[in-house]
C-alpha positions in Angstrom: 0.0 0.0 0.0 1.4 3.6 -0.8 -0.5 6.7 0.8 0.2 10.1 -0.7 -0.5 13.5 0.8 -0.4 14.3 5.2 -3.6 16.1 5.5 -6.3 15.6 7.5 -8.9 16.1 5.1 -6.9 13.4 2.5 -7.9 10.9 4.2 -4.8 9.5 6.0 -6.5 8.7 9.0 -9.3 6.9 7.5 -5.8 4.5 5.5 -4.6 4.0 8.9 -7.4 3.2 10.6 -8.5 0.9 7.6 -5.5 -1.2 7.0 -5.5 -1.6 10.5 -8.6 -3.1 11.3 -8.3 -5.4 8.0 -4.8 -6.9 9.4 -6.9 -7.0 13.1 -9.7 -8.8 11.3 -7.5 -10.8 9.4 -5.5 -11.7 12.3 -1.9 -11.1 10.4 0.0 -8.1 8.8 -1.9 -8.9 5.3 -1.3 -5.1 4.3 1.7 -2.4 5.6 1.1 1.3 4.7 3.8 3.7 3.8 3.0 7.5 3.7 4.4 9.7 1.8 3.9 13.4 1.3 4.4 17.0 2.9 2.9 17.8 5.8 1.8 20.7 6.1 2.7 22.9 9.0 -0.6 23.7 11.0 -1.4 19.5 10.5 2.1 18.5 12.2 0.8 18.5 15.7 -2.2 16.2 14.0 0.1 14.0 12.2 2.6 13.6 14.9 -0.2 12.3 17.2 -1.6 10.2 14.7 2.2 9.1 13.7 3.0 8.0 17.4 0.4 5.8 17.6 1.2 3.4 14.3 2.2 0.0 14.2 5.3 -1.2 12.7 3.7 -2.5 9.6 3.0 1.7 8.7 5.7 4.2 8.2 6.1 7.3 7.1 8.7 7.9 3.9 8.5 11.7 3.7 8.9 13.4 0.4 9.2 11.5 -2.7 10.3 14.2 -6.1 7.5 14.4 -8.5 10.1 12.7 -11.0 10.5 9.4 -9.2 6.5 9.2 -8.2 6.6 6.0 -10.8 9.7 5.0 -10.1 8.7 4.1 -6.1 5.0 3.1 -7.0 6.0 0.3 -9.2 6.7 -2.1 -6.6 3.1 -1.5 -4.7 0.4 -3.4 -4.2 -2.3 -0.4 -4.2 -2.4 3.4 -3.9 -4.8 4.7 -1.5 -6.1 7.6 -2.2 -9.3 8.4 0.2 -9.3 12.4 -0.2 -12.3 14.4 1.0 -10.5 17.6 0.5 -12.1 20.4 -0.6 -9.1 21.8 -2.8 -8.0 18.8 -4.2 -7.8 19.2 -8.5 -7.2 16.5 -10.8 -4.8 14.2 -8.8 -1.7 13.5 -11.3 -0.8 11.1 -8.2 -3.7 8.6 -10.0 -2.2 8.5 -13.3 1.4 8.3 -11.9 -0.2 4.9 -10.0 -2.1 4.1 -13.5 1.7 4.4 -15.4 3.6 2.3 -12.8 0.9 -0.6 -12.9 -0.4 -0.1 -9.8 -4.6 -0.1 -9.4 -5.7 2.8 -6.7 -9.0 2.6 -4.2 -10.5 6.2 -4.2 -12.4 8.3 -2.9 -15.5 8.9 -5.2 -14.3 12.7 -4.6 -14.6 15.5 -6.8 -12.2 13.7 -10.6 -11.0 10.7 -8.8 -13.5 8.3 -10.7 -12.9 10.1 -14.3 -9.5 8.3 -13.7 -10.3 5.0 -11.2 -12.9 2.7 -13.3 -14.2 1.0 -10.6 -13.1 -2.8 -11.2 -11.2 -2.3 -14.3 -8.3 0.0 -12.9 -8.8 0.0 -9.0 -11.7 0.9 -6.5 -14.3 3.7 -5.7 -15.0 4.3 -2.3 -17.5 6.5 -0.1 -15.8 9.3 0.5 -14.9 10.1 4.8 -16.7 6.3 5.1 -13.3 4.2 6.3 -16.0 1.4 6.5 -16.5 1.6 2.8 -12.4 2.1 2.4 -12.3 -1.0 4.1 -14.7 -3.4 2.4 -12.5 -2.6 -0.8 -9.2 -3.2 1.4 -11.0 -6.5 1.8 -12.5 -6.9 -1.5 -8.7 -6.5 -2.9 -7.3 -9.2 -0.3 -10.1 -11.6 -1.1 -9.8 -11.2 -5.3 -6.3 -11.1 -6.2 -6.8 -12.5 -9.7 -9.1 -9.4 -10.2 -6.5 -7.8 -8.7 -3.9 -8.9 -10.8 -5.6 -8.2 -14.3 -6.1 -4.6 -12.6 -2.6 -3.6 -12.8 -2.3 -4.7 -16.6 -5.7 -2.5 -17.2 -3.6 0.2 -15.6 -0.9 0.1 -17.7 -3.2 -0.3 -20.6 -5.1 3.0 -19.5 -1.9 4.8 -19.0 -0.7 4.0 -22.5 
């Protein structure tokens, strides 16, 4: 799992609190969860409280250059990408995870699902609903060969 963007209205806490309770219900580390992204600075005190309280299996990678974005997707299993904020344009973060091969569950906010087909490159979620992000978590865990014939759809799309 990749998670881009440290803002409380991205969605991060929803990831977090998602691919938790699917490796809780699962009873193993099924998914880990690496962050990456600026923070910005009137969310670090936010952030650093949510950061303190992760389990080993999620990290957070800082800043990856908008240059490499495909580079260090490639080897993922998913992008998350569970936005509700009100700014957010057209995400070039989805087609960088479309280029690399890598199927993205989104947020069905604002563009996201002009770029995620729901089943053919990734999953839509309900936005701010980490109950919805986490029946696709499962969804994804329980249909890998769907899985699997995402990522060459993404690459097919990006093309």
């Amino acid at each position: 799992m990749y998670f881009l963007s440290c803002y409380e209205r991205k969605g991060i806490e929803d990831a977090v609190y998602a691919v938790k309770a699917v490796n809780e219900y699962l009873g193993r580390t099924v998914y880990t969860l690496d962050i990456y992204g600026q923070v910005d600075s009137s969310q670090m005190e936010w952030f650093d409280d949510l950061k303190n309280n992760f389990p080993s299996y999620i990290k957070y990678g800082g800043l990856v250059p908008y240059d490499k974005s495909v580079e260090v997707l490639k080897d993922y299993f998913a992008l998350l990408f569970p936005t509700y904020y009100e700014g957010e344009g057209f995400a070039g973060t989805l087609i960088d995870a479309l280029a690399a091969g890598v199927p993205v569950i989104a947020s069905d906010w604002k563009y996201n699902s002009e770029i995620v087909v729901d089943g053919i490159t990734g999953k839509i979620h309900i936005a701010q609903s980490e109950q919805s992000l986490r029946e696709n978590l499962m969804w994804a865990y329980q249909n890998q060969n769907s899985w699997s014939s995402m990522k060459r759809n993404c690459i097919k799309t990006a093309y």
